[in-house]
C-alpha positions in Angstrom: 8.0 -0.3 224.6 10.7 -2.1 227.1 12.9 -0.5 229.7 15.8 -0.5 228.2 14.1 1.5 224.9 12.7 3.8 227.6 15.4 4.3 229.4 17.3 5.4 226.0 15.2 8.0 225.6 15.4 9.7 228.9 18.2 11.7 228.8 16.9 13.3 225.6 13.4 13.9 226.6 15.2 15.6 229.7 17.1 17.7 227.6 13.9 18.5 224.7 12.1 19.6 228.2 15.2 22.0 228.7 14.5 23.9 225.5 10.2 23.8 226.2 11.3 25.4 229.5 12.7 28.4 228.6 9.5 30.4 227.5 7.9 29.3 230.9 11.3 30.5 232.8 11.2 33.9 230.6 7.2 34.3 231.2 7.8 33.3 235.4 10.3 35.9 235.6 8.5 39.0 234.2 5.6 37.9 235.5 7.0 38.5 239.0 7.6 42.1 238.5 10.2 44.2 241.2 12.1 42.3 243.1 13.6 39.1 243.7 11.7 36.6 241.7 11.4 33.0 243.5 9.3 31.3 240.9 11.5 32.3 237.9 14.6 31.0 240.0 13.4 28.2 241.7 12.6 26.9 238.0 15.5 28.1 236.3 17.3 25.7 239.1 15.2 23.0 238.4 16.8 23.6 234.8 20.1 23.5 236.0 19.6 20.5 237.7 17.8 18.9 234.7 21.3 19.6 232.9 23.3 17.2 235.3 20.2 14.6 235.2 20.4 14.0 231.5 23.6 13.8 231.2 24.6 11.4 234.9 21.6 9.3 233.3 23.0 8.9 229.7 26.5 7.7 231.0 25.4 5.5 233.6 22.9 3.9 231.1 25.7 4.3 228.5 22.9 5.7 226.1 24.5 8.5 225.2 24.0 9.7 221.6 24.8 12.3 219.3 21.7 14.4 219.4 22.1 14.8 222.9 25.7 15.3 222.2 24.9 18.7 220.5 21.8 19.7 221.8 22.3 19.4 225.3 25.0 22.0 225.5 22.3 24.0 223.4 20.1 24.2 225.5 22.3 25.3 228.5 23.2 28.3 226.4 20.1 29.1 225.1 18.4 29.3 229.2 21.5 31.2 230.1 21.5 33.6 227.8 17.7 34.0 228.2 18.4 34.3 232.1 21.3 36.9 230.9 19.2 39.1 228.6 16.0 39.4 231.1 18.5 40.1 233.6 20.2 42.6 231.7 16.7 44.3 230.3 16.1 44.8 234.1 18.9 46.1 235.5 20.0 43.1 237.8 22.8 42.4 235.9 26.0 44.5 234.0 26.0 44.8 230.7 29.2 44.0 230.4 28.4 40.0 232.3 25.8 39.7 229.8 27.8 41.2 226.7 30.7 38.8 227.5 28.0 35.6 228.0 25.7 36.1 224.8 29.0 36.6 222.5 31.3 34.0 224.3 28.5 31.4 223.7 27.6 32.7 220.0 31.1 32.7 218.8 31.2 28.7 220.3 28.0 27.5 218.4 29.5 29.6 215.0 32.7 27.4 215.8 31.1 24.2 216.4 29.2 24.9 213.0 32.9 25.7 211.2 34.6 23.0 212.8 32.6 20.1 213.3 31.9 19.6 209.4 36.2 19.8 209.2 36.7 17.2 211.5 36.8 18.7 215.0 35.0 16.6 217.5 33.2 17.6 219.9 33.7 17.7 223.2 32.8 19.1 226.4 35.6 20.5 228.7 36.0 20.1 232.3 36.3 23.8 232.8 33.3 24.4 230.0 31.0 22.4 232.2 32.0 24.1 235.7 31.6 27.5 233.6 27.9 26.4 232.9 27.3 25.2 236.9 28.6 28.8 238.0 26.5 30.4 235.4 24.0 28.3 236.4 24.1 29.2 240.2 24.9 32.6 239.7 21.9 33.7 237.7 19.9 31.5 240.0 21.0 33.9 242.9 20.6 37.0 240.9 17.1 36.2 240.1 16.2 35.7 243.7 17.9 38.4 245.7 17.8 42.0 246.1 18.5 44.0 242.8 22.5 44.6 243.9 23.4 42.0 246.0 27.2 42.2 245.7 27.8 38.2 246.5 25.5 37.1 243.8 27.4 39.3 241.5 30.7 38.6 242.7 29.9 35.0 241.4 28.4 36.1 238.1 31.8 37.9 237.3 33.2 34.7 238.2 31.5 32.6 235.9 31.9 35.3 233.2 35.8 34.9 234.2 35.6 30.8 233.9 33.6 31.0 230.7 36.4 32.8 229.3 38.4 30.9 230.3 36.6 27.9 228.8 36.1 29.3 225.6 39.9 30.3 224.9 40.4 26.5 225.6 38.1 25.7 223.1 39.8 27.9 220.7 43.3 26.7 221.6 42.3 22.9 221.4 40.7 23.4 218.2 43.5 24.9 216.5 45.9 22.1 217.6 43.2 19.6 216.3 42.9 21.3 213.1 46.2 21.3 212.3 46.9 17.8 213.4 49.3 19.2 216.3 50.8 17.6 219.6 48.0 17.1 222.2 45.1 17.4 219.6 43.4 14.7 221.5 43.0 16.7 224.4 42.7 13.8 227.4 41.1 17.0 229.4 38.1 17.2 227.5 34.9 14.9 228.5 31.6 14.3 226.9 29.0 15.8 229.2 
């Protein structure tokens, strides 16, 4: 196989080790019991970081592709809303944080489902993807400080408040696309 097959390939296999990641994150963190729980968050961060890796990599090798399109997103969701649910099941986070994640993120993939077949395409918002990195950073610092730590969940509600915010976008631009409106070509949106 040459390079430039390789280097096709990358970006996918980054985001395929994403999804293969999220039992090991899930078993790390209630294997660390009480507490903060270092090797569950140090991974989940490595997670994170796999997210902007993939996706730096497929536009500066101009490989994107569909698949990674669709499933990268995906599989940001699906370790958030692991991270959320654990999180929740212990008492280090709100219900309310995770209520607002898990359904923000399940009405998105039912829309994508909906929409994409009628035309809508696909596309990842600026304030979608800095919704994911606070998300992202958030949970990170909830999994690995003190059960409480006001800061860390200062910036959880924030990233609950940006996902919001990002997903009545979403719903907004995909009713002007639909029906063929003004601005239906949002120039704000960009493929991750």
């Amino acid at each position: 196989m040459t390079w430039p097959e390789v280097r096709r390939l990358v970006p996918n296999a980054l985001t395929l080790l994403r999804y293969a990641a999220v039992p090991v994150f899930a078993w790390l963190f209630l294997a660390a019991g009480e507490g903060p729980a270092w090797g569950a968050g140090l991974f989940f961060a490595g997670a994170a970081l796999t997210d902007q890796l993939d996706g730096y990599l497929a536009r500066r090798w101009q490989v994107e592709s569909r698949f990674g399109t669709v499933a990268d997103p995906l599989a940001d969701r699906l370790m958030i809303a692991t991270a959320c649910v654990l999180l929740w099941l212990e008492g280090r986070i709100p219900a309310a944080a995770a209520a607002v994640v898990l359904s923000r993120d399940l009405v998105l993939v039912a829309g994508y489902k909906l929409l994409v077949p009628r035309g809508y395409p696909f596309e990842v918002a600026f304030l979608g993807k800095l919704a994911t990195w606070v998300l992202y950073a958030s949970l990170g610092f909830v999994l690995v400080t003190e059960e409480g730590t006001g800061w860390s969940l200062a910036l959880l509600w924030a990233g609950v408040a940006l996902a919001l915010a990002a997903g009545a976008q979403y719903v907004l631009r995909a009713r002007r696309v639909l029906r063929g409106g003004p601005g239906s070509r949002d120039a704000g949106a960009a493929r991750e």
